[in-house]
C-alpha positions in Angstrom: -13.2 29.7 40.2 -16.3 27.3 40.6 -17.7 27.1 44.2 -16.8 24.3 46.6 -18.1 23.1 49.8 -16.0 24.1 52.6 -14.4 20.7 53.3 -13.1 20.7 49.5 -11.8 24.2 50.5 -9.3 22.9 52.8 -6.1 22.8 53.0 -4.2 19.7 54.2 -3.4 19.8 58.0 -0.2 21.5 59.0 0.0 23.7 55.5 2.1 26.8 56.6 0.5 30.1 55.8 3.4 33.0 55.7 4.9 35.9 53.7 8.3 36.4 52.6 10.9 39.5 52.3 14.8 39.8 51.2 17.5 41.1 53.4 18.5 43.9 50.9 15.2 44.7 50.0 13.7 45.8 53.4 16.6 46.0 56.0 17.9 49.5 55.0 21.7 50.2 57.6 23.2 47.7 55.0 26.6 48.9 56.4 25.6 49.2 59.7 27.3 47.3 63.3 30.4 46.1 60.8 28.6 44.7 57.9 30.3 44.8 54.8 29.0 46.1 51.5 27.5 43.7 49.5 27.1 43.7 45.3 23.7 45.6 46.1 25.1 48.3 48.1 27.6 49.0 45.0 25.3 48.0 42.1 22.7 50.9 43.5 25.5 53.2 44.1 26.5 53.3 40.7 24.9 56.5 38.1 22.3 55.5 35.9 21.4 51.5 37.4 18.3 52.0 39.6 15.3 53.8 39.0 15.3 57.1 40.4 18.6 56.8 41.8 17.2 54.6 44.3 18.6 52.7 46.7 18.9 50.2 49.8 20.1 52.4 52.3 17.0 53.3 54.4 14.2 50.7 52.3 11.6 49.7 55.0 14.1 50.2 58.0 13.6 47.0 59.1 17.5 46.5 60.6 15.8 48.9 63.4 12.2 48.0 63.3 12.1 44.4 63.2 10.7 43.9 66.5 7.6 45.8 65.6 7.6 44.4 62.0 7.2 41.1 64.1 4.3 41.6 66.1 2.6 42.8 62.3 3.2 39.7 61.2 1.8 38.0 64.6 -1.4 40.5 64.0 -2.0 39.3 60.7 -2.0 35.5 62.1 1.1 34.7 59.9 2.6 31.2 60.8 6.0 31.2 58.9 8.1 34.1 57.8 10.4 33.4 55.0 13.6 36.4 55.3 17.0 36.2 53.6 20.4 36.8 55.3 22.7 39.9 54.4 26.1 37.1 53.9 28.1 40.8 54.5 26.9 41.5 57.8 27.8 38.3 59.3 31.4 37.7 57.2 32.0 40.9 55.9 34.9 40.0 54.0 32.8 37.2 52.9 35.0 35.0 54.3 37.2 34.9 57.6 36.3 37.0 60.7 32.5 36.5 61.9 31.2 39.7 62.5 29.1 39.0 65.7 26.6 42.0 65.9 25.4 40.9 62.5 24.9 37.7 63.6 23.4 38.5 66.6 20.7 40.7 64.6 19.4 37.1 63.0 19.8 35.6 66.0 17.1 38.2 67.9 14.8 37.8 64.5 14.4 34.1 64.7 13.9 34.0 68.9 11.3 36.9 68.2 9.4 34.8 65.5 9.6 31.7 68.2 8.2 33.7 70.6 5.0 34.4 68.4 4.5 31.6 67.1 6.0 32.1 63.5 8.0 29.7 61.9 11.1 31.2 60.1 12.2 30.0 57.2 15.9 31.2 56.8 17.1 31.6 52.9 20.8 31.9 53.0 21.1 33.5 49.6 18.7 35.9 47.9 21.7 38.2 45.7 23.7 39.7 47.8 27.1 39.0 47.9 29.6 40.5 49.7 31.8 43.2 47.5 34.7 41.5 49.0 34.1 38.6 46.8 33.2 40.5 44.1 36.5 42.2 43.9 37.7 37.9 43.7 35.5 37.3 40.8 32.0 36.5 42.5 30.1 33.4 41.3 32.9 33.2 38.1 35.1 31.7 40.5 35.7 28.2 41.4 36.5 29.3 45.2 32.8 30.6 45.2 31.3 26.8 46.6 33.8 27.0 49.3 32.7 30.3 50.1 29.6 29.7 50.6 29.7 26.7 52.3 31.8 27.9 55.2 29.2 31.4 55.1 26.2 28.8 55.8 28.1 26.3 58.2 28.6 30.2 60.8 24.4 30.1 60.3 24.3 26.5 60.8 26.2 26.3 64.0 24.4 29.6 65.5 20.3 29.0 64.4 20.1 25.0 63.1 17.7 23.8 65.8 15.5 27.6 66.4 15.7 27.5 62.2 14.5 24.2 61.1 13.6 25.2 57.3 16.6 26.1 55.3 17.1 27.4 51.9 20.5 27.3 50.2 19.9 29.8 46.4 16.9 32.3 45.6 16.1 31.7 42.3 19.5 31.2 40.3 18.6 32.2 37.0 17.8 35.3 38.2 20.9 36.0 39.4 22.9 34.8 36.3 20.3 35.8 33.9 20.1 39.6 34.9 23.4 39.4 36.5 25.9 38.1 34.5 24.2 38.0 30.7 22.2 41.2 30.3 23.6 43.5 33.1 20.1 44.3 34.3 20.7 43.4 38.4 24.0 42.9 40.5 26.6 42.7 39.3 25.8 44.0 35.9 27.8 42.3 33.4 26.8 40.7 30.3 28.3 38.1 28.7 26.8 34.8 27.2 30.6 33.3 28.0 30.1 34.5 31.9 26.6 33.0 32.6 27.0 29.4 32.2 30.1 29.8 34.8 28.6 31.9 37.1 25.1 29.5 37.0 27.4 25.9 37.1 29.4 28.2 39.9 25.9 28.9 42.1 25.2 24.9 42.1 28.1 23.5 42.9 28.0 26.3 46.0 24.4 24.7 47.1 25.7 21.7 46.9 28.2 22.4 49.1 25.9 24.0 51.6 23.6 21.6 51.5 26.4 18.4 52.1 27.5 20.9 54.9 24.3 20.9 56.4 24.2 17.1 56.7 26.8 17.6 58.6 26.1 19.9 61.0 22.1 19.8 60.7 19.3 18.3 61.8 16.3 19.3 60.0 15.3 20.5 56.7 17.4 22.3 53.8 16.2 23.1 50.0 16.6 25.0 46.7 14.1 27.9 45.8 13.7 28.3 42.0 11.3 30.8 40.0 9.7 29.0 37.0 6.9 28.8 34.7 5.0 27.5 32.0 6.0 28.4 28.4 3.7 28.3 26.0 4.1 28.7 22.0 2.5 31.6 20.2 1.9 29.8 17.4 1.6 26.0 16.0 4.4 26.7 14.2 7.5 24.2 14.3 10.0 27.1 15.3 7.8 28.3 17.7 7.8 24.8 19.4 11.7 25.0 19.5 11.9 28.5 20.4 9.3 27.1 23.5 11.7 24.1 24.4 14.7 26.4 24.5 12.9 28.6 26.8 11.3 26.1 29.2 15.5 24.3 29.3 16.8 27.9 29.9 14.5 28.6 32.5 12.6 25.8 34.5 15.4 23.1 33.5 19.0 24.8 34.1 18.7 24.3 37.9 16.5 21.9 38.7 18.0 18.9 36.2 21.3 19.2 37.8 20.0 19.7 41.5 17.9 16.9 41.3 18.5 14.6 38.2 22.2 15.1 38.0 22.7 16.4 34.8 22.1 19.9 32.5 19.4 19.8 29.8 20.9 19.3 26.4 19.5 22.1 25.1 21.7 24.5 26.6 24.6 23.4 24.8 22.4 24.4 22.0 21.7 28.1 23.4 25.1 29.0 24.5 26.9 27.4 22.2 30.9 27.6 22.3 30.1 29.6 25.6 28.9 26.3 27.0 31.8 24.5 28.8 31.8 20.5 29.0 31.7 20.2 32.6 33.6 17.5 34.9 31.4 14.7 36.2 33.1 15.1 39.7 30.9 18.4 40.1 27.7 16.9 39.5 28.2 14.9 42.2 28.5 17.8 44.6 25.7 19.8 43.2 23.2 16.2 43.5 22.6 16.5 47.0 19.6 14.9 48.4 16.9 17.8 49.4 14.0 18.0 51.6 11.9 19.9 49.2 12.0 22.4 46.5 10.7 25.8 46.8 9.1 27.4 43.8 8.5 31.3 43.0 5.3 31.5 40.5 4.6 34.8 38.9 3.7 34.6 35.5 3.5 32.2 32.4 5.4 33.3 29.0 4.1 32.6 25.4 7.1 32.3 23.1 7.8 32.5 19.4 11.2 32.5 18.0 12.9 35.6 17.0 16.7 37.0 16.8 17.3 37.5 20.5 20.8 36.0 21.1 21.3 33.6 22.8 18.0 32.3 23.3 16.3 33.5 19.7 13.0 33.7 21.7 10.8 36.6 21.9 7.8 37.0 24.2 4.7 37.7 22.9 2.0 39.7 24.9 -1.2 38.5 25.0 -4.4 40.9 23.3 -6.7 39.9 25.9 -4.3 39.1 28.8 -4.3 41.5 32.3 -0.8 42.8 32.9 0.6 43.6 36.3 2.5 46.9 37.2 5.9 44.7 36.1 4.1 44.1 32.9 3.5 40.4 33.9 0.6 38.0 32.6 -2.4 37.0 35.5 -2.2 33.6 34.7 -3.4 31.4 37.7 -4.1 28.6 36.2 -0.4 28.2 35.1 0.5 27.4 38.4 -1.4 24.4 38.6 0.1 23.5 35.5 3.3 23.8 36.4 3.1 22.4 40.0 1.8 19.3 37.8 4.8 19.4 36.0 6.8 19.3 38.3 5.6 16.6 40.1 5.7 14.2 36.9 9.2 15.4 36.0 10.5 15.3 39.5 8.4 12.9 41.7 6.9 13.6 44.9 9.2 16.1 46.6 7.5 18.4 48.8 7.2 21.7 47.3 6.6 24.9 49.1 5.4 27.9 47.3 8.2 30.1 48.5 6.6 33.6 46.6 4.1 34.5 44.8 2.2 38.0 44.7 1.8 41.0 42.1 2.6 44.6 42.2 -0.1 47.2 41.3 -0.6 50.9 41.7 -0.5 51.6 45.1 -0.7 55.3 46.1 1.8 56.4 47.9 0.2 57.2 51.2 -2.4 55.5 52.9 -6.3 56.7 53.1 -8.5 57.6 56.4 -11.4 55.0 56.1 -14.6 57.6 57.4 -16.6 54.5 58.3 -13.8 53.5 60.9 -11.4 55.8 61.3 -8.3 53.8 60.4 -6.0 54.0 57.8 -6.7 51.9 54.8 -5.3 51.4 51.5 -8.0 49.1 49.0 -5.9 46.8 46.4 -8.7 44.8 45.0 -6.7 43.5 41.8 -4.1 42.0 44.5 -6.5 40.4 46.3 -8.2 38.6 43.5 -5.2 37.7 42.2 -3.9 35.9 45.2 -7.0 34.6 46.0 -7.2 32.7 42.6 -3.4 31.4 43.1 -4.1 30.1 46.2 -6.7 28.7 44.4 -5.1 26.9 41.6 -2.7 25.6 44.5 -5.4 24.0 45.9 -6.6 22.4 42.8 -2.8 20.9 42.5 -2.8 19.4 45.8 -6.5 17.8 44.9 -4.4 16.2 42.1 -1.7 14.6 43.9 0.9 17.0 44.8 2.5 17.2 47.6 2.6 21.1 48.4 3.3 22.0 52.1 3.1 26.0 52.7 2.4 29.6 51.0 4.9 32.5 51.3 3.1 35.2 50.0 5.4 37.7 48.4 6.0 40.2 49.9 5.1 41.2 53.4 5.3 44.4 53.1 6.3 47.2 49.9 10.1 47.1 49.7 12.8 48.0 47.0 11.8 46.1 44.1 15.6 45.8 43.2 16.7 48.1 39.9 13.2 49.1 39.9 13.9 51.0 43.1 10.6 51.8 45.2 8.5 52.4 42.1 6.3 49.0 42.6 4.7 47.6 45.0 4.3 44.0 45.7 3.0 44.3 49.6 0.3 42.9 51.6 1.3 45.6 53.9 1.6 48.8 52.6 4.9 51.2 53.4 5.0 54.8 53.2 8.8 55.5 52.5 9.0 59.3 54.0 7.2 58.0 57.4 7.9 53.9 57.5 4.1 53.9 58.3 3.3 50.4 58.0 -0.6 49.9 56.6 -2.5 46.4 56.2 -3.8 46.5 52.5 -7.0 44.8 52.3 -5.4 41.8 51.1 -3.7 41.6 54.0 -6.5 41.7 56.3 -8.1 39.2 53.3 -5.3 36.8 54.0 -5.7 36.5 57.5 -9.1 35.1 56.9 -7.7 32.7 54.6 -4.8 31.2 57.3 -7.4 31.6 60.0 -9.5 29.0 57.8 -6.9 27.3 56.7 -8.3 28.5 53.2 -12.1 27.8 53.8 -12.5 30.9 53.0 -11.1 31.2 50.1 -14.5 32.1 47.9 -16.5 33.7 50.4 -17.6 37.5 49.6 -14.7 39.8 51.1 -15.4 40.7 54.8 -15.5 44.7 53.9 
């Protein structure tokens, strides 16, 4: 990254400088104070689909250490915190009865974020839905947008005014994808005729939360989305397709009909006689006007066709490329790329960078640093590689787009979903037997960075 003087450095005024977390992922208690189970809680349950038999039941404990995890956050100089809600503990039939211990759990979160000073950003969906609505066909049925829409009005009515950043969906091809095609993630099924349902199902349900939010809001509600570039392998004219197919499947399928009103054309293409012709009265729900988009950014994917139903794309892994623990590319620059992107396909919507982080060998207990005497754990590889995203962020703002915050992913080591506790994507590090919570380096790198509002985003490391 070339050097620049500090007033290039800068970030805009107001950028928000946080972290981010998922309810299932750190909470552990997931039945606790009459929550329901939720897809999760059966999905890790269930021989044979996590890693080590892993599952959410303790995680990082936060359901009874939240109040501490807080004043972490405050120590580290974090401005916003971006957390999910568990949907099960607060309507654990999914629908009907509020439970009200599980609401009042939130409701003690966000006042203890206000009182230090740390904006929450409240994601009303990041996988997790109740069982209960399982059992009545999850995201394959119709019934689902009404669902959630009366789930988010509860939050609405009880936080809209201490919560004034809202976001409707965590990355919806993730949940469809993994979920409902290749039976990787919650609720393991896989079938090309399921996906396009259950994604069409997930934006017609933020549409509904978000026209219910205009309702009963008064400040800011958006769709998170994880995208990124796709480049072809080759100059070849099949690798081009098998590039374009990717690129519709991925960084298309949500944001076209959230924001342009329509699907890409090339998914008829993919799914074939699994794609249904949709009615026009939906798009009209899912079209809802946003306050900004928030986008996850992990890696970029080189593509070349192959026999891979239904995609026929392959992925091909780069000779010289560094790989993350999840066997993703460090590819920086493809952020700016696609922030650039988005910008020219979608305008200026403000954009919020809602994750972005890596997961590398941790050990699993944190060092005694001689020189000081307190506990330590060095994750070099992290911190360069956040500090040349932030980077490349910078560099898209400097080229006209509009992006408002950071949310680096993840606060703190947490279950890494099927992969169980066997990678680590925290700033803070978390020893599972104990619950000992210990500032990586990049974490204590990062609070230099919001301190400076990112002037100091190329000086030497401060240890």
């Amino acid at each position: 990254m070339p050097l620049m003087s500090e007033s290039e450095r800068e970030f805009p005024p107001g950028f928000l400088w946080g972290a981010a977390t998922a309810a299932h992922q750190i909470e552990g208690s997931p039945l606790a104070d009459g929550a329901g189970p939720s897809i999760w809680t059966r999905f890790a349950h269930t021989p044979g689909m996590m890693h080590n038999g892993d599952t959410g039941d303790v995680a990082c404990d936060h359901y009874r250490r939240w109040k501490d995890d807080v004043a972490l956050m405050r120590e580290l100089g974090l401005q916003a915190y971006r957390f999910s809600v568990s949907w099960s503990r607060i309507l654990p039939a999914g629908t009907g009865a509020v439970n009200q211990k599980g609401l009042d759990f939130y409701s003690r979160l966000v006042d203890e974020l206000l009182a230090n000073d740390i904006e929450p950003l409240l994601t009303l969906y990041h996988w997790d839905l109740p069982a209960a609505l399982d059992d009545r066909g999850g995201w394959l049925n119709r019934d689902s947008a009404d669902w959630f829409a009366e789930y988010a009005s509860v939050l609405y009515r009880a936080l809209d005014g201490r919560v004034r950043k809202w976001v409707t969906l965590n990355e919806p091809w993730v949940i469809t994808d993994g979920g409902y095609l290749h039976g990787a993630l919650a609720p393991g099924h896989r079938s090309r005729y399921e996906a396009p349902i259950a994604s069409h199902n997930l934006m017609r349900a933020h549409g509904a939360a978000v026209k219910a939010y205009r309702e009963l809001g008064e400040h800011e509600i958006g769709l998170v989305v994880n995208i990124e570039p796709k480049h072809p392998a080759t100059d070849s004219a099949e690798d081009a397709a098998a590039v374009r197919r990717a690129h519709a499947y991925m960084n298309e399928q949500y944001l076209h009909p959230a924001l342009l009103g329509h699907y890409p054309a090339e998914l008829k293409e993919i799914f074939g006689d699994a794609w249904p012709d949709w009615p026009a009265e939906d798009f009209e729900l899912i079209k809802q006007k946003l306050d900004f988009v928030g986008i996850n950014y992990y890696t970029r994917c080189v593509s070349k066709a192959a026999e891979s139903y239904p995609l026929n794309t392959g992925v091909v892994r780069q000779p010289m490329g560094t790989y993350t623990e999840t066997g993703w590319e460090v590819f920086p620059q493809g952020l700016t790329e696609l922030l650039l992107w988005f910008k020219q396909t979608y305008g200026d919507l403000p954009v919020y960078i809602t994750e972005n982080g890596a997961a590398f060998f941790d050990p699993p207990t944190a060092d005694t640093d001689p020189a000081t005497g307190q506990r330590r754990v060095r994750d070099p590889l992290r911190t360069d590689y956040l500090r040349k995203h932030i980077g490349a962020i910078h560099d898209a703002i400097q080229a006209g787009v509009d992006v408002r915050g950071y949310m680096l992913w993840s606060l703190m080591d947490n279950l890494e979903w099927s992969l169980g506790y066997s990678k680590r994507f925290g700033m803070v590090h978390v020893n599972y037997t104990t619950q000992e919570r210990t500032p990586k380096d990049s974490a204590r790198w990062y609070s230099q960075v919001i301190a400076s509002n990112g002037r100091s985003l190329t000086d030497p490391l401060p240890y």
